[in-house]
N, C-alpha and C positions, 0 to 999 in steps of 0.2 A: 142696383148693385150687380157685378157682375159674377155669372156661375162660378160657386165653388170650384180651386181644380179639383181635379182627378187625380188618385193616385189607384198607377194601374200596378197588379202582382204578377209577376209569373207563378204558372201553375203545371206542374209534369204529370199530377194525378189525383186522382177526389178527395185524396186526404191531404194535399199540399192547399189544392184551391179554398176549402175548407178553413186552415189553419190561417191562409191569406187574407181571408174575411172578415172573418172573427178576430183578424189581430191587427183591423184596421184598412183595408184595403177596398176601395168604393166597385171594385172591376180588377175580372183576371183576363188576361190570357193564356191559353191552350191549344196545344196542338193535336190535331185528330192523328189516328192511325194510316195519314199517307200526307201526301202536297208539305209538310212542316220543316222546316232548320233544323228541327231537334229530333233526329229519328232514333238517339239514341234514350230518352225518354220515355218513361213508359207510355205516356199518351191517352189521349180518351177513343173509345169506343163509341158507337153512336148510342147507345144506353146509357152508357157513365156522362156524356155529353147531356143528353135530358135531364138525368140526377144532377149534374152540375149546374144546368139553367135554373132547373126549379129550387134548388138551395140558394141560388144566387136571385133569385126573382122574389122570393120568400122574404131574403130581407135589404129587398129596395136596390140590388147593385146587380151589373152586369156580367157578361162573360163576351170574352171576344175570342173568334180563330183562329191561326194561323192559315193563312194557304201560298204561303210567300216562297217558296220555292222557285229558281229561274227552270221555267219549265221548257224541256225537250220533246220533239213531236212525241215518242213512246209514253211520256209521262200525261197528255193531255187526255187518254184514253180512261174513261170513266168519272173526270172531275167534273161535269155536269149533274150526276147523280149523286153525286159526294156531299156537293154543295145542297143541292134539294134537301139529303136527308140531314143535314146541318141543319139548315132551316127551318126544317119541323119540327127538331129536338129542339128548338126555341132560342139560338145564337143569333146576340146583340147586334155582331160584326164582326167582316171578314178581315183579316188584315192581310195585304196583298203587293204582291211585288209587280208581277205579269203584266202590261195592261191589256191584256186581252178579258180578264178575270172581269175589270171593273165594269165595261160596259153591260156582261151578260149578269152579271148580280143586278146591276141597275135596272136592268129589263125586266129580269124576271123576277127577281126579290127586292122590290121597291121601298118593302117598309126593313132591310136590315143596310146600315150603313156599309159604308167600303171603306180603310184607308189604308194609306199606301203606307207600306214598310220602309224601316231606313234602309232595307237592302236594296231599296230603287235609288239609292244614295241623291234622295234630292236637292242641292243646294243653294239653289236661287228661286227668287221672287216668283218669277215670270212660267217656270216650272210648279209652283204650288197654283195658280194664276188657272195655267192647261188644267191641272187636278178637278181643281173647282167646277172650270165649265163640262167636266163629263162628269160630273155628278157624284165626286168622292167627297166624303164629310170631316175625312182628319188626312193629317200629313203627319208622317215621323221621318223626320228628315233625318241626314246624314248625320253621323255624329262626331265629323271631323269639322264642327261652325263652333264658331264664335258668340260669347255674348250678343254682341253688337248684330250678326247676321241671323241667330236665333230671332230676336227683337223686330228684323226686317221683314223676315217669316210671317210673325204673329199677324203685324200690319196690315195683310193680306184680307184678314177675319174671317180666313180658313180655320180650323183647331190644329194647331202644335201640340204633336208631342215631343216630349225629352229626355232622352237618357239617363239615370239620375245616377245609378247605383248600380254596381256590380262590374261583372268581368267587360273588357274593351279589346275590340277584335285589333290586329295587328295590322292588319291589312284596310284599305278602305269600304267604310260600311258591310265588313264581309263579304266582300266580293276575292277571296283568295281563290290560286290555283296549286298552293301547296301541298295541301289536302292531295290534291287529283296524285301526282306529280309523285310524293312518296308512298300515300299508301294503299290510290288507286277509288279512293273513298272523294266522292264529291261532296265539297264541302257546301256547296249552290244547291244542291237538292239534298240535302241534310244530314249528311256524311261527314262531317270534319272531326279528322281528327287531331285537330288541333295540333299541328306538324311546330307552330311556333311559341309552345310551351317544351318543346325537346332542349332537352340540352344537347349542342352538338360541340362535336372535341374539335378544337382549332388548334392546328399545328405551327407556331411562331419560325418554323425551319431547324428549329434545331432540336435539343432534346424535351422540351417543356411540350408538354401538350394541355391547352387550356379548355374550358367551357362555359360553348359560349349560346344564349339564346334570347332569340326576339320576344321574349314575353312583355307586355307594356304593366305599369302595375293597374290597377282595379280604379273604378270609378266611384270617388264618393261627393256630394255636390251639398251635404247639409248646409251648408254655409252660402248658400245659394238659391234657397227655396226662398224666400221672400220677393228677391230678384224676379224669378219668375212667374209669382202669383202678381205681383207689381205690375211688369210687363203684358200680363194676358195669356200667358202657356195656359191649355187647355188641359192638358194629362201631365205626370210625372211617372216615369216608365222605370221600374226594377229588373234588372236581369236575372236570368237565373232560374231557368225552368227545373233542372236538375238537382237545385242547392235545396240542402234538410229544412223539417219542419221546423228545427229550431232558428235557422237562420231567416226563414221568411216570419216567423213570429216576431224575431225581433228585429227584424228589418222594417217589416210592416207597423211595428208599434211605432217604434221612433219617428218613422217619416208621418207618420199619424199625430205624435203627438208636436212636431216641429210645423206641421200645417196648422193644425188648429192654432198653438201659439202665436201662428203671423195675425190669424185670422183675429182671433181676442186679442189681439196687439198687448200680447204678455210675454214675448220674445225677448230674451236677453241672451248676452254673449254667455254669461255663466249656463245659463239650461242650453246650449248649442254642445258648450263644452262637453258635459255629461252625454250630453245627447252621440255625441262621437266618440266618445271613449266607452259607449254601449256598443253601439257600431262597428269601433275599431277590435271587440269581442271575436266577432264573426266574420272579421278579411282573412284571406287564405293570403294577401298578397300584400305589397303595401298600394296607398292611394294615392291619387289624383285628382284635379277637375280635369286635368289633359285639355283639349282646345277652347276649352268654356272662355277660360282668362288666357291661351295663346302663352299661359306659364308653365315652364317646369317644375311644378310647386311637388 
């Protein structure tokens, strides 16, 4: 039989990753205090990082990094050492965008995985193919594919991961320059501030002045977890390093209890239902699958 997936949490601090655990969630991810997307975050410390392994190691589930930053020569200055004391605090795996990252984790940290972040926006075959032979062990590809290209992914028998839930960047796989552009905050080294949730006033020429903004709504894919543990997806990815403990409690039951239901093949459309109108509790936005089904559902 093949390995259970994975359903991975966002984690912003000891008491989020915690609450992600305990309400269901096999592995977080975290960002340390430099290299992360989320520097708005409060982040782990390489202390609160060791408290977090050993809570996470204690009951059988992992933690992973962030260091997925598109990094700038100034920014490469001391991630050598960064990562070292990662590794001692007892971190599963990096998740990385760079490829320069991957090879020197492989070298010299051979027993912690590498995988690549969707912000390397990977979307074909032949690019998961390159990943593999330098010795990365997951992929989280771009999150603008398809069913169908997801499923070409897996075939690879690399590990896929997948977007499943939460906020969806506007731009592709987070690669904006919006961010830079208005408020001088790079959104590539973990500065976004999120310039295409603004409401901006659009002037039709005459007297009306309306508003108008690129926000896409929120990602929700319940109705699709079966699809994927079907297919072979390895991970099921949460966004949301920022979002309250109430929302990863009950972000993390649901997708917990909507797994095991595939699993004991006790899934029905009535427990889905419920199962999303739990869910639908804790959207700031409305949802989406966006490019899963290629519909504007």
């Amino acid at each position: 039989m093949k390995k259970k997936i994975e359903l991975l949490s966002p984690a912003g601090d000891l008491g989020r990753l915690k609450i992600a655990l305990l309400y269901g969630a096999d592995a977080v991810y975290i960002g340390g205090r430099g290299y992360s997307l989320r520097a708005n975050a409060t982040n782990f410390s390489i202390e609160e990082i060791k408290e977090a392994c050993s809570f996470a190691h204690n009951l059988g589930k992992k933690v992973y990094q962030t260091v997925n930053i598109v990094f700038h020569n100034e920014d490469i200055e001391g991630i050598y050492d960064y990562l070292k004391e990662a590794v001692e605090a007892g971190i599963d795996a990096f998740i990385v965008s760079d490829p320069f990252i991957i090879s020197y984790i492989r070298k010299n940290f051979p027993s912690v995985e590498v995988h690549v972040s969707t912000q390397n926006s990977t979307t074909n075959i032949e690019t998961v193919k390159f990943f593999q032979k330098e010795g990365v062990s997951r992929v989280v590809p771009a999150r603008e594919l398809s069913k169908e290209e997801i499923k070409e992914l897996v075939s690879t028998g690399c590990d896929i991961e997948v977007f499943i839930h939460g906020a969806m960047c506007t731009f592709f796989s987070g690669r904006c320059t919006l961010s830079n552009y208005l408020t001088n905050r790079d959104s590539n080294r973990g500065g976004c501030s999120q310039v295409c949730r603004f409401a901006f006033d659009i002037d039709d020429g005459g007297e009306n002045t309306h508003k108008f903004t690129m926000a896409t709504k929120d990602l929700n894919m319940a109705r699709h977890i079966k699809y994927m543990i079907e297919i072979g997806v390895a991970s099921l990815k949460v966004e949301g390093r920022m979002r309250s403990h109430y929302y990863l409690a009950t972000v993390m039951s649901s997708y917990r209890k909507i797994i095991d239901a595939v699993y004991s093949n006790t899934l029905t459309d009535e427990f889905l239902k419920e199962q999303e109108k739990i869910l639908g509790r804790v959207a700031n936005r409305e949802t989406s699958t966006h490019y899963f089904t290629h519909m504007a559902d």
